[in-house]
N, C-alpha and C positions, 0 to 999 in steps of 0.2 A: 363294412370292409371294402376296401380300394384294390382291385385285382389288376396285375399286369401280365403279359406275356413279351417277354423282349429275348431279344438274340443273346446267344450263350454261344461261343465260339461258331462251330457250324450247326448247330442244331439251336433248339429255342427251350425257355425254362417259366418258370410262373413264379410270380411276386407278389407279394403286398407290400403296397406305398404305404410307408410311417412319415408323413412329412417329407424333408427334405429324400428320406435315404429308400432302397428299395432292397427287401429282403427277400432273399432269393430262398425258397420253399424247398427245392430241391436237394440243399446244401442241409436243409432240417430234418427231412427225411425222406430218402431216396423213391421211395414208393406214393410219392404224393402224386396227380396227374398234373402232365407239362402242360395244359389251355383249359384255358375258361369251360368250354365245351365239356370238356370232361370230368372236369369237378361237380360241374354240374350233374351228369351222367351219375355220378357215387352215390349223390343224393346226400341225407342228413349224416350219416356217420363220414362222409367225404372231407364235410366242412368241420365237424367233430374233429379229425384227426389233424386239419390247418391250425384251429385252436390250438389244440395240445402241443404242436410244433412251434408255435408263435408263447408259447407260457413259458417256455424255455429260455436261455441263454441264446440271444440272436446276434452277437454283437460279429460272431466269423462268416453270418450268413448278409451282412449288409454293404451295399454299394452305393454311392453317389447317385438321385434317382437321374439327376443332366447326364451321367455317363451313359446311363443306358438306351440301347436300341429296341424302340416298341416293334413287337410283331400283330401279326394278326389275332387277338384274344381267345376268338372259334376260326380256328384256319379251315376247317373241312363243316359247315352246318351242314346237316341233313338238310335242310330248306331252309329258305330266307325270303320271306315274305314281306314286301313290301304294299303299304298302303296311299295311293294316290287322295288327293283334294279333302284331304282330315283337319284343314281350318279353311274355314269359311269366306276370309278374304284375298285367301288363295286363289278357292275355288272360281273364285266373282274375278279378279283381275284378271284370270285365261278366261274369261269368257262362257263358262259354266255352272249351271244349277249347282247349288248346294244339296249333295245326296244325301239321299234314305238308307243308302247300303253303300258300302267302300268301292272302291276301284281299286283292283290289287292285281299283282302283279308278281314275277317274281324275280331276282337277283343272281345270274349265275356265278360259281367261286372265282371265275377266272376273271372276272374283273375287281373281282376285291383286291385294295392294298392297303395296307400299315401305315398308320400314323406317322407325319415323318415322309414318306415315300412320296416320287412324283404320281402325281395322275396325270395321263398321259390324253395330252390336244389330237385325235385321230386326224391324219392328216386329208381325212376325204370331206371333214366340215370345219368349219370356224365357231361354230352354233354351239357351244361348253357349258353352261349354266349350270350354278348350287345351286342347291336346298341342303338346308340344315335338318337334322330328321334325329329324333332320340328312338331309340332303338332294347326291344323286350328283348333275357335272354331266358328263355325256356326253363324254368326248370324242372317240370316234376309232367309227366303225360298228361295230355288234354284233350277228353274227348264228350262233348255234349255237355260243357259246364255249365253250372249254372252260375248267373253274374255274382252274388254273395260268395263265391269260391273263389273266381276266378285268379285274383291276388296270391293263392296258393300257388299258383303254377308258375308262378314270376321268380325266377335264382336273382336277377339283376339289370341294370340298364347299360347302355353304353351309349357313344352316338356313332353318327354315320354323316356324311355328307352324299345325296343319291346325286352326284354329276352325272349331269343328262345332256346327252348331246339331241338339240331343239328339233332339226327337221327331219332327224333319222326317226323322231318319237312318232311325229306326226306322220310318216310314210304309210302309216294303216291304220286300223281301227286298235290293233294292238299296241303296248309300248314298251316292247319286248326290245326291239333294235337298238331305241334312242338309251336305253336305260342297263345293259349289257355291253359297252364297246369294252375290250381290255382295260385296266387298270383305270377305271374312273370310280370305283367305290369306296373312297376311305371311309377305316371301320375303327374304331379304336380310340385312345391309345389303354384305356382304362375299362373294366366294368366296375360299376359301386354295384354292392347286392343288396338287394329291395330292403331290407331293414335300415338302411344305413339312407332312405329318401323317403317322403310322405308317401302315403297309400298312393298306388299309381305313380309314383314319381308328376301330380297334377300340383301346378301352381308353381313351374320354375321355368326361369327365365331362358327364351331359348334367341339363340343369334347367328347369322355369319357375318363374316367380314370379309373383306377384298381389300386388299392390301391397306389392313388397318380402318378401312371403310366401315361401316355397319352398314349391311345391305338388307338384313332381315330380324325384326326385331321386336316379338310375341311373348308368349307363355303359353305352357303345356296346358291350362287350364282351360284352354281355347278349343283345342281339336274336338269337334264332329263326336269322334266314338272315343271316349276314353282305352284307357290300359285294359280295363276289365273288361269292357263292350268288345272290343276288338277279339279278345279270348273265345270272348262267347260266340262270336260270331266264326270264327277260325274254325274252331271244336266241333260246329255243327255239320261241316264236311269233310274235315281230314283231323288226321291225329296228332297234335302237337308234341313233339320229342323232346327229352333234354339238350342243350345244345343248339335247339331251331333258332333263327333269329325272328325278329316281326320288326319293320320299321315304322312307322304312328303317323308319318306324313311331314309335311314339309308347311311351315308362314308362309305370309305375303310379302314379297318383296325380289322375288328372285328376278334373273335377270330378263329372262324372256319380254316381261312386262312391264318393262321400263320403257320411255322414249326417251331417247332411243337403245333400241335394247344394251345389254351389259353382257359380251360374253370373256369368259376367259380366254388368257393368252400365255405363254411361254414365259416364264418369269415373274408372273404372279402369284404371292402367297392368298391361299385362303382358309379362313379357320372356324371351325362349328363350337361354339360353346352353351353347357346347357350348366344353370347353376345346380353345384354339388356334386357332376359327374367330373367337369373339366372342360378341356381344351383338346379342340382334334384340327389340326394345323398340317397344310400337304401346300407345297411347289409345284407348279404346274409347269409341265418341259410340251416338245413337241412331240410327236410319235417317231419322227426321222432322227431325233437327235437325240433321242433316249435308245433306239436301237442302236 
């Protein structure tokens, strides 16, 4: 199943993409939850009662999927955990060992934005760089799993683009600055949920582009710690919620490690696409000109 969250007048509602058209859940049964996040939270009779809504007569609940406006899918995660250098010639073109253990990190809300939306060039660097990153969405508590479970806990994937601005990353040992300015995280616009992709969502094609460029161009099949390893590994110190995100890392190609580097600029589209989930496509403005 293809889950959307898009704007509904002033408030936002949740969807499932049929092909072209996108059924609006809410209009099926008033008591269903408005984001990704929270279906997931219901757990199995949650997705139980989408079913039974979906077995019905949907034809008063469907809209044009091009008319609508994608919102953030989890607008509020309890955490969002990102994982740094999870393919290997990533790791090697910045100039770093291939680890034994993640580099992780974490995403605050307020730089997250919607598919669709600008991410915004801070006007104190030039330094913008993507990575393309497929992204777990929580679904069931996780704590001390063991790797044969782990798959249990997955509701779904979605992607992310983690725009990182280059030398704020580098200002410390941490990368907390570079990976946190406002509005550089597009999330979205879709989750598919984990039945509906191979175990792990391993073995699909991951990409971005710069205005129509391919700039990074791998397979999940690749990363360091799979879906399941990263679980395992997460669970062993904190408790994974419904709703949580986990980003899996980012290919080789981004711009940093280019000569000469490749940063964004104001007027460039760029798009993350992983096969089977979609397309996640954001405009890039300046920060003077979007306020």
């Amino acid at each position: 199943m293809k889950l959307m969250v898009f704007e509904k007048g002033d408030d936002t509602a949740l969807g499932v993409v049929d092909s072209e058209d996108l059924i609006d859940l809410s209009r099926l049964d008033a008591g269903l939850p408005a984001d990704v996040g929270a279906l997931a939270a219901g757990g199995d009779a949650a997705m139980e009662r989408v079913r039974s809504a979906l077995a019905g007569d949907t034809a008063s609940a469907r809209l044009p999927l091009a008319e609508a406006r994608p919102a953030l899918p989890v607008p509020a995660p309890g955490k969002f955990i990102c994982m740094g250098l999870n393919f290997a010639d990533h790791a090697k073109e910045g100039g770093h060992d291939v680890p034994d253990y993640p580099a992780l990190f974490m995403r605050a809300r307020t730089s997250l934005v919607a598919a669709e939306a600008p991410v915004i060039r801070p006007r104190c660097s030039e330094q913008l760089d993507y990575e393309a990153e497929l992204v777990i969405v929580i679904g069931k508590t996780a704590r001390h799993v063991a790797e044969d479970r782990a798959l249990e806990h997955v509701f779904g994937y979605t992607l992310f683009n983690d725009v990182s601005v280059r030398d704020y990353q580098r200002k410390g040992a941490q990368w907390t600055a570079g990976k946190n300015f406002d509005g550089t995280g597009p999330l979205g616009p879709v989750v598919v949920t984990a039945d509906a992709l191979p175990p792990g969502a391993s073995g699909l094609r991951i990409q971005s582009r710069l205005n129509g460029q391919v700039m990074q161009d791998s397979n999940t099949a690749n990363m360091i710690f799979s879906t399941a390893r990263t679980i395992v590994i997460l669970s062993e110190f904190m408790t994974l919620e419904p709703g949580d995100l986990v980003a899996l890392g980012t290919p080789e190609g981004v711009g940093h490690a280019r000569r000469p580097p490749v940063w964004m600029k104001a007027g460039d589209i760029v798009e993350v696409e992983v096969d089977g989930v979609g397309v996640l496509r954001n405009p890039i403005v300046d920060e003077d000109a979007a306020a």
